[in-house]
N, CA and C atoms of all chains as a GROMACS GRO file, in nm:
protein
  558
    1UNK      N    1   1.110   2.042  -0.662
    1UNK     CA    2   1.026   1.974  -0.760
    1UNK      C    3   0.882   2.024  -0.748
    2UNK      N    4   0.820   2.060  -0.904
    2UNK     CA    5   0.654   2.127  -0.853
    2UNK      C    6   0.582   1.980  -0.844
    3UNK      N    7   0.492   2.045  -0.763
    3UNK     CA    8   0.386   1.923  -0.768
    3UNK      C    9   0.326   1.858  -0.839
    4UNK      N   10   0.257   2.014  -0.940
    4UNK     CA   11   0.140   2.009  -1.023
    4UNK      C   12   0.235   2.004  -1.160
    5UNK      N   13   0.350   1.901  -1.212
    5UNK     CA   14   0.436   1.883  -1.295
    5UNK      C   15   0.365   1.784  -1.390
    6UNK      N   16   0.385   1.774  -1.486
    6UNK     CA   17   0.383   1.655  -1.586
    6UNK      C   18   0.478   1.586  -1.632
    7UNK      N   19   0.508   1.492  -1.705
    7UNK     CA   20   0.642   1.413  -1.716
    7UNK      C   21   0.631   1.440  -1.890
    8UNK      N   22   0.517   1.500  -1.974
    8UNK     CA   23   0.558   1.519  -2.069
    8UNK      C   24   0.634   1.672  -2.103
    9UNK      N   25   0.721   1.657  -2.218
    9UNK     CA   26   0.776   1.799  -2.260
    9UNK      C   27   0.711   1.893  -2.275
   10UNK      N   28   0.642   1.839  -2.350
   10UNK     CA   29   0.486   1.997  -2.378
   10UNK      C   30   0.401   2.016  -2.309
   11UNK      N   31   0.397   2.224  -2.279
   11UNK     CA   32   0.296   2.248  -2.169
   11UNK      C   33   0.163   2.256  -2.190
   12UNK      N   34   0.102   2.142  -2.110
   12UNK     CA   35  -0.048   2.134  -2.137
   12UNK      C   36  -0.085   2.233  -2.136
   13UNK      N   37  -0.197   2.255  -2.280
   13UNK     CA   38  -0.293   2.370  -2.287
   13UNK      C   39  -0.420   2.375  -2.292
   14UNK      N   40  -0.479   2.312  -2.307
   14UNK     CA   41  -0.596   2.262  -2.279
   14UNK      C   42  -0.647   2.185  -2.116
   15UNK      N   43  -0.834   2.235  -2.134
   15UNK     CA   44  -0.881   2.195  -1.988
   15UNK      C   45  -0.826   2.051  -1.979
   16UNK      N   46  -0.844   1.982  -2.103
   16UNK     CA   47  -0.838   1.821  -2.104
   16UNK      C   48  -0.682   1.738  -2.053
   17UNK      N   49  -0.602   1.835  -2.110
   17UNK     CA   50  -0.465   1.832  -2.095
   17UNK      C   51  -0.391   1.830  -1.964
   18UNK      N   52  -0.451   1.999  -1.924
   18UNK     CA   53  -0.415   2.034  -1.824
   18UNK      C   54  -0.464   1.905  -1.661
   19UNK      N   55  -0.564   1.837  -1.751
   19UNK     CA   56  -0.671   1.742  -1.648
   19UNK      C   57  -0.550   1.635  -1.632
   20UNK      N   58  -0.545   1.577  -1.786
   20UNK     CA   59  -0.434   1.440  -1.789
   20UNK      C   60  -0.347   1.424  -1.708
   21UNK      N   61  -0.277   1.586  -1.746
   21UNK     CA   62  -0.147   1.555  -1.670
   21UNK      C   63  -0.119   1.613  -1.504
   22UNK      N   64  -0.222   1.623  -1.485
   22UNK     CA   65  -0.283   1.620  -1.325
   22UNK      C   66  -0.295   1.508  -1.292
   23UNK      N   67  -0.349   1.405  -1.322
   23UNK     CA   68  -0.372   1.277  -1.312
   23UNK      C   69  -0.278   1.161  -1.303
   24UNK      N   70  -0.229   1.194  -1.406
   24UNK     CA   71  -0.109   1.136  -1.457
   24UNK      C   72   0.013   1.156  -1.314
   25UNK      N   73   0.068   1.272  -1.263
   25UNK     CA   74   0.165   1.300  -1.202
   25UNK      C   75   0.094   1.246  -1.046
   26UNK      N   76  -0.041   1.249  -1.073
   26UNK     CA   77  -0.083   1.217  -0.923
   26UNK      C   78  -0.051   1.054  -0.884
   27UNK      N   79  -0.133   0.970  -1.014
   27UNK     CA   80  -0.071   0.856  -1.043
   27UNK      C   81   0.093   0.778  -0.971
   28UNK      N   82   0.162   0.838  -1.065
   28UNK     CA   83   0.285   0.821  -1.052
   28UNK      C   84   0.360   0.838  -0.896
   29UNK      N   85   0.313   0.967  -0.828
   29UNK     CA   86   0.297   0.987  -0.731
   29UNK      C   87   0.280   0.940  -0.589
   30UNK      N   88   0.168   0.838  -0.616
   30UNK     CA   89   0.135   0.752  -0.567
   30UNK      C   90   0.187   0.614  -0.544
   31UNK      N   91   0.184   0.585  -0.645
   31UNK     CA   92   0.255   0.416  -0.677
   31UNK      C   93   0.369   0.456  -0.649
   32UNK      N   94   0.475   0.559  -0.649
   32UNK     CA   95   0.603   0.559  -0.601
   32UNK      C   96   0.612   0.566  -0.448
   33UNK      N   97   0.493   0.643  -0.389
   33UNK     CA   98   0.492   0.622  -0.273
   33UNK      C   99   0.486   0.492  -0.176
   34UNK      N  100   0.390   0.415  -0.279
   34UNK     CA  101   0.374   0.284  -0.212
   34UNK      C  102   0.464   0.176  -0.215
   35UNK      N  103   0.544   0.233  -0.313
   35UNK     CA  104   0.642   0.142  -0.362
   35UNK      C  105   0.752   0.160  -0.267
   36UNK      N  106   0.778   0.288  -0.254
   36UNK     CA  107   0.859   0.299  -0.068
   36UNK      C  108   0.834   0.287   0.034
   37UNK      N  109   0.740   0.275   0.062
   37UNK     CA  110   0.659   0.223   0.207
   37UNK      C  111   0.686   0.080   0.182
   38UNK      N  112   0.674  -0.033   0.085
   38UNK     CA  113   0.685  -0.158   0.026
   38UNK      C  114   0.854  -0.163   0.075
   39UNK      N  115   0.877  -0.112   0.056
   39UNK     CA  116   1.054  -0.136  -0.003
   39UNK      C  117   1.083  -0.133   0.176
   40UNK      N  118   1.092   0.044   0.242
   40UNK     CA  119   1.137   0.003   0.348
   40UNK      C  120   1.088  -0.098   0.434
   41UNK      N  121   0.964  -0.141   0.461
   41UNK     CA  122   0.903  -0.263   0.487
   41UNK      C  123   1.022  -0.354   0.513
   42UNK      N  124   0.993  -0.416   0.397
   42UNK     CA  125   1.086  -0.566   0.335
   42UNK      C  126   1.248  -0.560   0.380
   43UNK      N  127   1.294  -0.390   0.369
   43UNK     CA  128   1.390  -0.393   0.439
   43UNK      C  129   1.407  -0.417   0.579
   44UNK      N  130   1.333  -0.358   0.652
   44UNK     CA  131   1.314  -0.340   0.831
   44UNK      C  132   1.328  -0.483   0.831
   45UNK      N  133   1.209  -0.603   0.765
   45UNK     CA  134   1.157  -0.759   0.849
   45UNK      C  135   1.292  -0.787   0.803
   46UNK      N  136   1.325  -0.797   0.660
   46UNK     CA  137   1.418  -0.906   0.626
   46UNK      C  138   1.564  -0.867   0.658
   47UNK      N  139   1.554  -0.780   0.696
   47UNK     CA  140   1.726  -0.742   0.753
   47UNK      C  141   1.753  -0.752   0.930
   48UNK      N  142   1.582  -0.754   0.953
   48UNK     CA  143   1.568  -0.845   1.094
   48UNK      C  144   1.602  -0.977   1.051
   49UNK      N  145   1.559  -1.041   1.048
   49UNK     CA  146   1.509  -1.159   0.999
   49UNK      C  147   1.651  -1.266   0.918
   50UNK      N  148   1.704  -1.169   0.847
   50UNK     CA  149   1.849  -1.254   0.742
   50UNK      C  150   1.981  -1.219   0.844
   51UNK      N  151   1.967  -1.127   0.882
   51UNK     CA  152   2.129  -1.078   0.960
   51UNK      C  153   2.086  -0.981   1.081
   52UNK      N  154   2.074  -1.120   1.142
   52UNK     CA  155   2.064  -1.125   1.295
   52UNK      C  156   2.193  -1.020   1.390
   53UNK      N  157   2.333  -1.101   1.288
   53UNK     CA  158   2.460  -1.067   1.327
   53UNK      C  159   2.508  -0.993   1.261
   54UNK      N  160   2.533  -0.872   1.218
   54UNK     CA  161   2.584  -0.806   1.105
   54UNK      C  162   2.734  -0.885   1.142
   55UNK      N  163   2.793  -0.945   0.981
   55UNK     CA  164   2.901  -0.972   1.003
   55UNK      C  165   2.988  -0.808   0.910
   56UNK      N  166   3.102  -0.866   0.879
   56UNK     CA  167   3.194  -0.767   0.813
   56UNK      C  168   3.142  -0.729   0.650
   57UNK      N  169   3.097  -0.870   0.642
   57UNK     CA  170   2.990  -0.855   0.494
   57UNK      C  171   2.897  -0.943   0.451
   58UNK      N  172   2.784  -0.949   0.409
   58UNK     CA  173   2.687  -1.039   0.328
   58UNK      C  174   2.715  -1.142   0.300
   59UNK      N  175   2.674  -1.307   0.356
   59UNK     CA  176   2.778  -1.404   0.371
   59UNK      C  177   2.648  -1.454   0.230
   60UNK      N  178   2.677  -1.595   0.142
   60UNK     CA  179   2.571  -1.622   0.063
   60UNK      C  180   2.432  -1.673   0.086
   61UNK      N  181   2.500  -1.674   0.245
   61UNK     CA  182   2.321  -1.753   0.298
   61UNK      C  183   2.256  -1.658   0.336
   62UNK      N  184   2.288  -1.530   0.352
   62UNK     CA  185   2.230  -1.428   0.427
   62UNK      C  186   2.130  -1.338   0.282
   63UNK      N  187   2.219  -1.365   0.190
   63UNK     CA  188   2.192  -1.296   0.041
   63UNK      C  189   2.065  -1.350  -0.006
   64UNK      N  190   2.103  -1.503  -0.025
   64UNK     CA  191   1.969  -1.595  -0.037
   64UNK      C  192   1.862  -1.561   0.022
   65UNK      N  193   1.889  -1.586   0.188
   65UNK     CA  194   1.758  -1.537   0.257
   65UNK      C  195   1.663  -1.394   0.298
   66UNK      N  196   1.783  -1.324   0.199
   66UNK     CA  197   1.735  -1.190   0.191
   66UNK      C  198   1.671  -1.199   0.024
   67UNK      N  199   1.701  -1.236  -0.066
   67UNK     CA  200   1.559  -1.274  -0.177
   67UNK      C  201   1.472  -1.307  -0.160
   68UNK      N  202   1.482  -1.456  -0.062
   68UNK     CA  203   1.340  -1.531  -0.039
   68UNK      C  204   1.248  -1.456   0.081
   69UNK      N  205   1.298  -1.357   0.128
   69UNK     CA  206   1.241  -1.292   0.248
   69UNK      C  207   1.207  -1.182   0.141
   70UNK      N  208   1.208  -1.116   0.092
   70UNK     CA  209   1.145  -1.028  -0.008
   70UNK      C  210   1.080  -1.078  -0.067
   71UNK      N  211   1.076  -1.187  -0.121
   71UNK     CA  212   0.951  -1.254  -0.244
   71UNK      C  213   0.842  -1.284  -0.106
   72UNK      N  214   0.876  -1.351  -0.045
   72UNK     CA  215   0.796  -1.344   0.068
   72UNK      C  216   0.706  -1.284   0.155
   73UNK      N  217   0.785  -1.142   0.138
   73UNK     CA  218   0.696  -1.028   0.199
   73UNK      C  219   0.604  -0.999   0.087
   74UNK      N  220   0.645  -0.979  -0.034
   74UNK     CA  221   0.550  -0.933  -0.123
   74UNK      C  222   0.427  -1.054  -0.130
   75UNK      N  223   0.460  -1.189  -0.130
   75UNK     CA  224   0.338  -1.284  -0.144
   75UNK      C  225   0.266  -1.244  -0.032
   76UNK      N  226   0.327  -1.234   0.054
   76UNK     CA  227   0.219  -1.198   0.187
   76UNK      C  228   0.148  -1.058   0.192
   77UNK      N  229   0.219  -0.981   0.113
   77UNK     CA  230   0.125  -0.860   0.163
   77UNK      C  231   0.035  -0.843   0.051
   78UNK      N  232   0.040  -0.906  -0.085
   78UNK     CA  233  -0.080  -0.940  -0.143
   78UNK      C  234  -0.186  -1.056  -0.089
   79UNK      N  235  -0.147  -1.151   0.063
   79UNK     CA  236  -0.267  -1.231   0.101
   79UNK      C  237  -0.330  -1.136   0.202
   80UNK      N  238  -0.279  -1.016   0.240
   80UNK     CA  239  -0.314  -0.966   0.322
   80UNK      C  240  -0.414  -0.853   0.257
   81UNK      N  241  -0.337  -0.804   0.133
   81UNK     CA  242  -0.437  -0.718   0.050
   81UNK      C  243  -0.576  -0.775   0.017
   82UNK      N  244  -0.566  -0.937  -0.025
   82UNK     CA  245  -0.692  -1.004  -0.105
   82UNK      C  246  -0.764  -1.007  -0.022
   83UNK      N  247  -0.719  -1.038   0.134
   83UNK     CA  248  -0.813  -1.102   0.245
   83UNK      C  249  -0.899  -0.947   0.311
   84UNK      N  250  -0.816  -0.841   0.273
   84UNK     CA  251  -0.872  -0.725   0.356
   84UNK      C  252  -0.996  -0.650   0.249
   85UNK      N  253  -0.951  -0.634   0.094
   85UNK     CA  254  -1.032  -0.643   0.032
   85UNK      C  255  -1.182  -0.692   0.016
   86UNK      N  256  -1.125  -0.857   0.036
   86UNK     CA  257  -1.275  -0.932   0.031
   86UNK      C  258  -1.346  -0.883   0.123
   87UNK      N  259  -1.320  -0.875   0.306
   87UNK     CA  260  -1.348  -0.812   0.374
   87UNK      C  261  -1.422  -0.723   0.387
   88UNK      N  262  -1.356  -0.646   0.343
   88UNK     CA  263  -1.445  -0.498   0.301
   88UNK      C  264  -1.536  -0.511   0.228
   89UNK      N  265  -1.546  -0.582   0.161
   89UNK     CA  266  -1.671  -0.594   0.033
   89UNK      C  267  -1.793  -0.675   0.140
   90UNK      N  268  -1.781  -0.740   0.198
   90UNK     CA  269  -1.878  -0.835   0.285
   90UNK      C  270  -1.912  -0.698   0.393
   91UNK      N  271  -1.799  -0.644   0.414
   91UNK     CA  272  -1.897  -0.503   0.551
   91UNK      C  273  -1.966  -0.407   0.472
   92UNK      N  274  -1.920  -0.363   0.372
   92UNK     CA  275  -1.955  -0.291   0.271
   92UNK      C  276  -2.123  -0.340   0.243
   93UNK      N  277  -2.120  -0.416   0.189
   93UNK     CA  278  -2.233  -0.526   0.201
   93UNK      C  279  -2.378  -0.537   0.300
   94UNK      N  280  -2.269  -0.537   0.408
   94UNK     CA  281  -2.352  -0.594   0.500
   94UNK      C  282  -2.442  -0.406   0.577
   95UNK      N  283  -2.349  -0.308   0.538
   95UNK     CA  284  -2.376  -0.196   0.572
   95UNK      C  285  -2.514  -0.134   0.512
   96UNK      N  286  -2.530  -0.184   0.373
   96UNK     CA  287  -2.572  -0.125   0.278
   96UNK      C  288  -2.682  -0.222   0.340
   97UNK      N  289  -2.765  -0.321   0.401
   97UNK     CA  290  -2.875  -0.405   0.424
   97UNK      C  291  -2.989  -0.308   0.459
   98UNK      N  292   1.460   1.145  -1.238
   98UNK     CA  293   1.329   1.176  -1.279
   98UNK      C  294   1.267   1.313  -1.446
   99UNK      N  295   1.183   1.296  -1.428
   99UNK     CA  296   1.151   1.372  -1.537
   99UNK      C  297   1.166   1.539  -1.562
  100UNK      N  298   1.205   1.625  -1.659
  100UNK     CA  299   1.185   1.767  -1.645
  100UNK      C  300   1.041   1.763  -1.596
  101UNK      N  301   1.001   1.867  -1.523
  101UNK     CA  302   0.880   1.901  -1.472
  101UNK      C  303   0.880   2.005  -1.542
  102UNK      N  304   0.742   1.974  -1.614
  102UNK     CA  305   0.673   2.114  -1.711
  102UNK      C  306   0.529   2.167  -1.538
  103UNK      N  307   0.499   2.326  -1.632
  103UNK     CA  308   0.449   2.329  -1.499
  103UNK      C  309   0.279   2.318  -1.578
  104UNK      N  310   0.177   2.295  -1.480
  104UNK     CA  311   0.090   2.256  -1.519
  104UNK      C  312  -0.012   2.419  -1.450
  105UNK      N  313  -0.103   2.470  -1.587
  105UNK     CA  314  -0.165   2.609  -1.512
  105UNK      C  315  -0.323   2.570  -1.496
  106UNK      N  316  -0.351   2.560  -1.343
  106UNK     CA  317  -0.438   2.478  -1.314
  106UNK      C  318  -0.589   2.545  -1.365
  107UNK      N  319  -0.551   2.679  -1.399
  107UNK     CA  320  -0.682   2.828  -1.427
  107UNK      C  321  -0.713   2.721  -1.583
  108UNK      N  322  -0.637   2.648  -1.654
  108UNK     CA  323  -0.717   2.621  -1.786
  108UNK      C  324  -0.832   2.538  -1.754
  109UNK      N  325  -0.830   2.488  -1.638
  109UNK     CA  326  -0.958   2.342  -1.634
  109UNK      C  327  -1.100   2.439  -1.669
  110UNK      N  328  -1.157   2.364  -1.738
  110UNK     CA  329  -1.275   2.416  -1.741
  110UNK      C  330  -1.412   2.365  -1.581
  111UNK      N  331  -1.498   2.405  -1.585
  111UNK     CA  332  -1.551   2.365  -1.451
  111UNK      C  333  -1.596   2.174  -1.470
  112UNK      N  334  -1.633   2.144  -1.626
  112UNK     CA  335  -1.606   1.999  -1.601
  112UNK      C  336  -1.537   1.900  -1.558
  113UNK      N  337  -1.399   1.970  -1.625
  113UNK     CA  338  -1.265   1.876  -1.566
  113UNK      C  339  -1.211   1.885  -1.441
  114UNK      N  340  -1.316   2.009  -1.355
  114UNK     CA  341  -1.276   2.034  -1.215
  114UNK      C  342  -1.358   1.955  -1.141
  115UNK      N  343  -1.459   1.879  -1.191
  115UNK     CA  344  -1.531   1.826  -1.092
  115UNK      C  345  -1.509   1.703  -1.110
  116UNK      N  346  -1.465   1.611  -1.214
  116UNK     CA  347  -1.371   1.501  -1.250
  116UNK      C  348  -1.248   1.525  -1.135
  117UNK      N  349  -1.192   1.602  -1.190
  117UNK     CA  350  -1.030   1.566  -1.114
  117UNK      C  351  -1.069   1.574  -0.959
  118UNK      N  352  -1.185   1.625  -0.935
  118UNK     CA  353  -1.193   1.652  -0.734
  118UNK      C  354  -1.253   1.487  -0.740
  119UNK      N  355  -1.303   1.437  -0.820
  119UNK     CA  356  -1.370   1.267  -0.806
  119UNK      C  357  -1.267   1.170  -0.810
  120UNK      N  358  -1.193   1.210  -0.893
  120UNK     CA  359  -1.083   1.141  -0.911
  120UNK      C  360  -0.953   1.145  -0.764
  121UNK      N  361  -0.977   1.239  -0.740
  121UNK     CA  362  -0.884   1.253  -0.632
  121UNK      C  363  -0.912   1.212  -0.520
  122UNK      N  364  -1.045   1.247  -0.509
  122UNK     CA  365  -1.121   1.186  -0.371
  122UNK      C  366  -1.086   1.016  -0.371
  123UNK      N  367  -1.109   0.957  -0.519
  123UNK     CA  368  -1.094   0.826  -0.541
  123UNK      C  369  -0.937   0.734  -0.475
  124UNK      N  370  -0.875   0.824  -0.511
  124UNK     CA  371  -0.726   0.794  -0.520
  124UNK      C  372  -0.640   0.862  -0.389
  125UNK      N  373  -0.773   0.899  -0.301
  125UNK     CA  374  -0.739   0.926  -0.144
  125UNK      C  375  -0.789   0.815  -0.074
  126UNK      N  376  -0.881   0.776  -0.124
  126UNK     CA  377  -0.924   0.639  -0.088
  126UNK      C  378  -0.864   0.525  -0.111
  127UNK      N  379  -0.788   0.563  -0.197
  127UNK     CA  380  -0.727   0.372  -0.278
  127UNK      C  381  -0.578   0.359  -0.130
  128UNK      N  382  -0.535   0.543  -0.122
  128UNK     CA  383  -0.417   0.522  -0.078
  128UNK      C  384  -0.432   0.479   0.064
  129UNK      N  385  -0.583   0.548   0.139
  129UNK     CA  386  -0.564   0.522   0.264
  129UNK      C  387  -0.573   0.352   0.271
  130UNK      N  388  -0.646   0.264   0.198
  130UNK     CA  389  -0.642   0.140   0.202
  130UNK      C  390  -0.505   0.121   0.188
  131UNK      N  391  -0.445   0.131   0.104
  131UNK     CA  392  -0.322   0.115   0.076
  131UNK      C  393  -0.207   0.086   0.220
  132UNK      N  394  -0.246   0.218   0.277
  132UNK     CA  395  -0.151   0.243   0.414
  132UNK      C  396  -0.202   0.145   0.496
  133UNK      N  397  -0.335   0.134   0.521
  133UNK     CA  398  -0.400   0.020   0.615
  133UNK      C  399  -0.347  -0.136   0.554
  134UNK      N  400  -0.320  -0.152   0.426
  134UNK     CA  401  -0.246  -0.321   0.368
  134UNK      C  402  -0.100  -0.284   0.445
  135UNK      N  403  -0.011  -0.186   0.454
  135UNK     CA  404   0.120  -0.189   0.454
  135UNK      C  405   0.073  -0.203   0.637
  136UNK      N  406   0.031  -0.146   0.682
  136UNK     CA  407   0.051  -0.134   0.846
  136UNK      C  408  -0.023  -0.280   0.889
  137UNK      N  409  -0.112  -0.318   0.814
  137UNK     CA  410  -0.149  -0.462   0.839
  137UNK      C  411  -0.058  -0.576   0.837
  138UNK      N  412   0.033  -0.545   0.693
  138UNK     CA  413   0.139  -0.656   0.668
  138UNK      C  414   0.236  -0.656   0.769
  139UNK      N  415   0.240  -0.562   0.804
  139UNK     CA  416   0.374  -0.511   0.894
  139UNK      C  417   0.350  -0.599   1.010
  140UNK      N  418   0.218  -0.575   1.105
  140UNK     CA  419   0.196  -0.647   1.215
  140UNK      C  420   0.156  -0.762   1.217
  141UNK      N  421   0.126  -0.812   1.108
  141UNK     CA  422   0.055  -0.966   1.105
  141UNK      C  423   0.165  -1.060   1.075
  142UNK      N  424   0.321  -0.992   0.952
  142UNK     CA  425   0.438  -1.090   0.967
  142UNK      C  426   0.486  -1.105   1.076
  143UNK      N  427   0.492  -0.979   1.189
  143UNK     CA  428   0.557  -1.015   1.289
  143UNK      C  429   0.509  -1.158   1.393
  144UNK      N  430   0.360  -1.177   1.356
  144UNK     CA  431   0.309  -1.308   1.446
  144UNK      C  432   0.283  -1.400   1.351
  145UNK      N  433   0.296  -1.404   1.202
  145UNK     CA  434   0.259  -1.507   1.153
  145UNK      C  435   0.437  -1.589   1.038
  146UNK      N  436   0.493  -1.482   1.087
  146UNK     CA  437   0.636  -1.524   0.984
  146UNK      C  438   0.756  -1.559   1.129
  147UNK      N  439   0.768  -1.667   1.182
  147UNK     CA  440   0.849  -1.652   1.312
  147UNK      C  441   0.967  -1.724   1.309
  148UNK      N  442   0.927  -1.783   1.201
  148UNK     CA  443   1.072  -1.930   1.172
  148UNK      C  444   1.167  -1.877   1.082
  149UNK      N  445   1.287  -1.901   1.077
  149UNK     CA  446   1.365  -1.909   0.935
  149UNK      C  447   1.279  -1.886   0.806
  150UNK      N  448   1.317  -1.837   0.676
  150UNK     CA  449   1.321  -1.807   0.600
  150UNK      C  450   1.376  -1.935   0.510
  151UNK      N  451   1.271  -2.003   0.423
  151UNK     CA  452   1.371  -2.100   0.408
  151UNK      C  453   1.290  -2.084   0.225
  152UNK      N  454   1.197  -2.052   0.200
  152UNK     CA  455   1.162  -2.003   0.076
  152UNK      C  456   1.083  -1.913   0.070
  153UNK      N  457   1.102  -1.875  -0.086
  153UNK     CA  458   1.036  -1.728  -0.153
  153UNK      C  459   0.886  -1.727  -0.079
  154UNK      N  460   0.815  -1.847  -0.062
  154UNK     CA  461   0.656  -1.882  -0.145
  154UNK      C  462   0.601  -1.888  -0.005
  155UNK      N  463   0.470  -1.802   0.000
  155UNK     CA  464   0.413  -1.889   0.153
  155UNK      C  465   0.362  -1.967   0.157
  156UNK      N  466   0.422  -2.054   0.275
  156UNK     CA  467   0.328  -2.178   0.262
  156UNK      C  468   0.201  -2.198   0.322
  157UNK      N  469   0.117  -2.334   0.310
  157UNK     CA  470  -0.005  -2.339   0.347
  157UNK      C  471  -0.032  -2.261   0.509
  158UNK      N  472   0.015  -2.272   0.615
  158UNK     CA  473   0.008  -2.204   0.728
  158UNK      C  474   0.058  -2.084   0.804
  159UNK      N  475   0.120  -1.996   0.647
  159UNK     CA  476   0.165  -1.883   0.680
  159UNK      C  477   0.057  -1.826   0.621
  160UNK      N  478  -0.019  -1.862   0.483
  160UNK     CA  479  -0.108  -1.801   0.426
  160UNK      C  480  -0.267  -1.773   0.505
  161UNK      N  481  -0.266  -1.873   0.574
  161UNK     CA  482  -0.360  -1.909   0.669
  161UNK      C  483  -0.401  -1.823   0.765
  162UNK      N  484  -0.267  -1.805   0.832
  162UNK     CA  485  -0.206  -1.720   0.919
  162UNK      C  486  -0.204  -1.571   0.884
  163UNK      N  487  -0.204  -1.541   0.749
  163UNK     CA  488  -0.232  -1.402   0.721
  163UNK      C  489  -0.360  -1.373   0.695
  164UNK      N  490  -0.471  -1.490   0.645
  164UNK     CA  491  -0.633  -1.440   0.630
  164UNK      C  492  -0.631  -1.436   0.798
  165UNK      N  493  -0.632  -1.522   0.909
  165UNK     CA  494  -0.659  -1.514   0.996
  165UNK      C  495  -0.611  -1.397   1.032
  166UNK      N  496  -0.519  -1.314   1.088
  166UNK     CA  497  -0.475  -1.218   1.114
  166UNK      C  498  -0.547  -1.108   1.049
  167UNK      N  499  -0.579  -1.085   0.941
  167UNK     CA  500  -0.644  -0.975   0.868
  167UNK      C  501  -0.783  -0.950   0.905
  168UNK      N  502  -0.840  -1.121   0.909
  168UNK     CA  503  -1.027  -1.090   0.980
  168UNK      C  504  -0.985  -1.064   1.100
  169UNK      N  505  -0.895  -1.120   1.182
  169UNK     CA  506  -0.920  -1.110   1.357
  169UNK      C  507  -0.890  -0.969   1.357
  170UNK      N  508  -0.838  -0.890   1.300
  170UNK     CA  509  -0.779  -0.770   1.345
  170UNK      C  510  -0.895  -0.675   1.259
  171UNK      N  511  -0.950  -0.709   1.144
  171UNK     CA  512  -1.104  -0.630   1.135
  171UNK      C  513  -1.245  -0.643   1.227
  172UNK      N  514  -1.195  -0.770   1.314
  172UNK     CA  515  -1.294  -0.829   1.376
  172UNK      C  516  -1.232  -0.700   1.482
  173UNK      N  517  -1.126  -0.736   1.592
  173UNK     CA  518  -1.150  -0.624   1.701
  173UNK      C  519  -1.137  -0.485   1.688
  174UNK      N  520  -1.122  -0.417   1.538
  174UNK     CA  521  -1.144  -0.276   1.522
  174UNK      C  522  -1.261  -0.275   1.529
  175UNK      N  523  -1.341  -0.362   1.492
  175UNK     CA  524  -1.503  -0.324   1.474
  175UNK      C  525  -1.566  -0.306   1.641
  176UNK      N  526  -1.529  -0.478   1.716
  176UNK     CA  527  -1.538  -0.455   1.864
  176UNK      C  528  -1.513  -0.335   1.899
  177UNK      N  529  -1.408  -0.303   1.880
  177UNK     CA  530  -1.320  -0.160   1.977
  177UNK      C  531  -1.467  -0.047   1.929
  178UNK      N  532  -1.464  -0.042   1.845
  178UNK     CA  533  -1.579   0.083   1.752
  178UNK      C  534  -1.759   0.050   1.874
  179UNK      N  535  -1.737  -0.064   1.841
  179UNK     CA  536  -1.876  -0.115   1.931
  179UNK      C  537  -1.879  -0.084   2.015
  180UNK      N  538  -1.796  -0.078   2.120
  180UNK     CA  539  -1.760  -0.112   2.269
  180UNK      C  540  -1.786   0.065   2.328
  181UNK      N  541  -1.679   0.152   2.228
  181UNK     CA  542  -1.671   0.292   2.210
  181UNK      C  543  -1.847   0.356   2.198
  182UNK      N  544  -1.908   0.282   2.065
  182UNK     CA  545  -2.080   0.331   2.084
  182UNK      C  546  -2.149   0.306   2.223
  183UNK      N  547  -2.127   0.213   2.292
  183UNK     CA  548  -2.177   0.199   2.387
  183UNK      C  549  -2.107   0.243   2.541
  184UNK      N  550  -1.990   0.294   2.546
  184UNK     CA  551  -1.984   0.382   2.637
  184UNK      C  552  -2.057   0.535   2.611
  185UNK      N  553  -2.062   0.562   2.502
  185UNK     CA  554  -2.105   0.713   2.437
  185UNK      C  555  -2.225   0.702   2.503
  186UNK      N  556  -2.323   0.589   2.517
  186UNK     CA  557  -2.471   0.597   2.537
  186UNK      C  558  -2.562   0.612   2.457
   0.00000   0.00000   0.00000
């Protein structure tokens, strides 16, 4: 797969173009990355966390607590995003005095 | 995923080259925060999520538990950084 790819059919020809869809693929790029770092995450805690015991298969309580352990991780790692954010803005802040 | 068209990087003109190096610089920045939220979440559920799983939603003292965890752990990177200036001399 090239790097420097675009997801549209037509090859950018232009500086502006050629810019977009630089951007664009970097974009995408990105957020897919984070989105797997996210994912295995949620997998590692909550497959700690739901099935302690691997049985022979996925019993319904284990299923359950493997949803609510995913919604979970995600609420939390947005309190962890807001709180590190704000954070930063107060050192940020306090740097700039 | 998508056909990949290829992109010929010689068309940028020198404007859109100094955009896309701003832009990139930007979006090296968003990610390293990024990695610092995921490696944060990672270590702060392990001490602040310890019980059963019993819903989606956090509650009042898990949420708590994650601002706390997030300042205490900006609090002793900064120590550690301090501590480091002053062995340097």
């Amino acid at each position: 797969m090239s790097f420097f790819g675009s997801g549209s059919s037509s090859t950018p020809d232009s500086s502006k173009e050629v810019k977009d869809a630089i951007v664009k693929q970097l974009q995408s790029e990105t957020a897919m990355n984070n989105a797997r770092i996210l994912i295995n995450k949620v997998n590692e805690h909550c497959f700690a966390k739901c099935v302690p015991t691997p049985g022979s298969s996925l019993s319904a309580n284990e299923q359950t607590c493997l949803t609510d352990c995913m919604e979970k991780y995600i609420a939390f790692w947005n309190e962890v995003s807001r709180t590190h954010h704000h954070r930063m803005g107060l050192e940020s802040k306090k740097m700039s005095l | 995923m998508d056909a990949q068209t290829q992109v010929d990087v010689s068309k940028l003109n020198e404007a859109d080259k100094k955009e896309l190096s701003q832009i990139l610089a930007n979006e090296t920045q968003k990610a390293t925060i990024q990695q610092t939220v995921h490696s944060l979440s990672d270590v702060c559920w392990k001490k602040c999520i310890t019980g059963k799983i019993t819903s989606g939603r956090l509650d009042q003292a898990e949420e708590t538990c994650a601002q706390n965890c997030v300042e205490r752990w900006m609090d002793s990177n900064l120590a550690v950084l301090k501590h480091l200036e002053a062995l340097r001399g």
